[in-house]
VEXKEVO-52334 format. One record per residue (C-alpha): x, y, z. Coordinates in steps of 0.02 Angstrom, whole numbers, padded with zeros to 5 digits, always signed. Layout:
BEGIN
XYZ
...
END
This chain:
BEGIN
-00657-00033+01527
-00797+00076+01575
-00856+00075+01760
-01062+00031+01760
-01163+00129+01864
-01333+00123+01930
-01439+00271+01903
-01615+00292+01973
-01768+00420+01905
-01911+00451+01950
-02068+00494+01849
-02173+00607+01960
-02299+00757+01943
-02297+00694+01754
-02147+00721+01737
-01973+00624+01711
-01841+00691+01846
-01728+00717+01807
-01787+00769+01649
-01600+00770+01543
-01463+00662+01618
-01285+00635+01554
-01210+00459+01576
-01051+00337+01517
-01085+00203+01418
-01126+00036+01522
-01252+00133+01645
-01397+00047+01687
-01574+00176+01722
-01703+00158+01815
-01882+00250+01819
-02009+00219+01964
-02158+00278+01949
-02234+00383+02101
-02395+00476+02009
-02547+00381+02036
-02591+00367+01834
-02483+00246+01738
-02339+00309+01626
-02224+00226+01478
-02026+00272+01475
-02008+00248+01281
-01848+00312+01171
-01891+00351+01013
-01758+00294+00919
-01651+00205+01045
-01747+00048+01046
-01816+00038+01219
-01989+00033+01293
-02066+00013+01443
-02272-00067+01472
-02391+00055+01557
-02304+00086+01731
-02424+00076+01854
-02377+00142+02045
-02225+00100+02112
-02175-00001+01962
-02009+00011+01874
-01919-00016+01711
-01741-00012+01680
-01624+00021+01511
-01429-00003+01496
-01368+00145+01388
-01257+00024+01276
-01207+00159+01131
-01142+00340+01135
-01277+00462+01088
-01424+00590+01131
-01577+00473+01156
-01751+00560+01167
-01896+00470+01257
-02080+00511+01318
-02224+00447+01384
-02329+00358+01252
-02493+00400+01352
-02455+00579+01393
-02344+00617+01250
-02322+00801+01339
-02193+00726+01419
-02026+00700+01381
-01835+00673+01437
-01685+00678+01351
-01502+00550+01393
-01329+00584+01342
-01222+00440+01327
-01038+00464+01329
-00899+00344+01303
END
């Protein structure tokens, strides 16, 4: 059985830190948002997506299947981050 961790990002200076981020399966994320304008953690093709993130706010995933899982803001699609999930 796979130990679940807790892993906390930010998204700050538009930008998702940290940007690429390997994790076991089971892991739960979390992205706060510390900019001022509101931002959307969206995968796009893991199945996750966050509402407009306004200040301080947070959304949280649990990476349930192996695999490279891109995601970006759906406002400013400029930018982006990038998790590896490993059995």
């Amino acid at each position: 059985q796979l130990h679940r961790r807790l892993v906390k990002l930010t998204i700050h200076n538009f930008a998702f830190e940290p940007a690429r981020l390997v994790v076991s399966r089971g892991t739960r994320l979390v992205w706060t948002n510390q900019d001022s304008d509101p931002h959307t953690v969206t995968a796009s093709t893991a199945g996750w997506s966050s509402a407009a993130l306004d200040t301080g706010n947070h959304f949280a995933a649990v990476m349930s299947r192996d695999g490279t899982f891109s995601y970006s803001c759906t406002i400013h699609p400029y930018m982006h981050g990038i998790v590896i999930v490993r059995g």
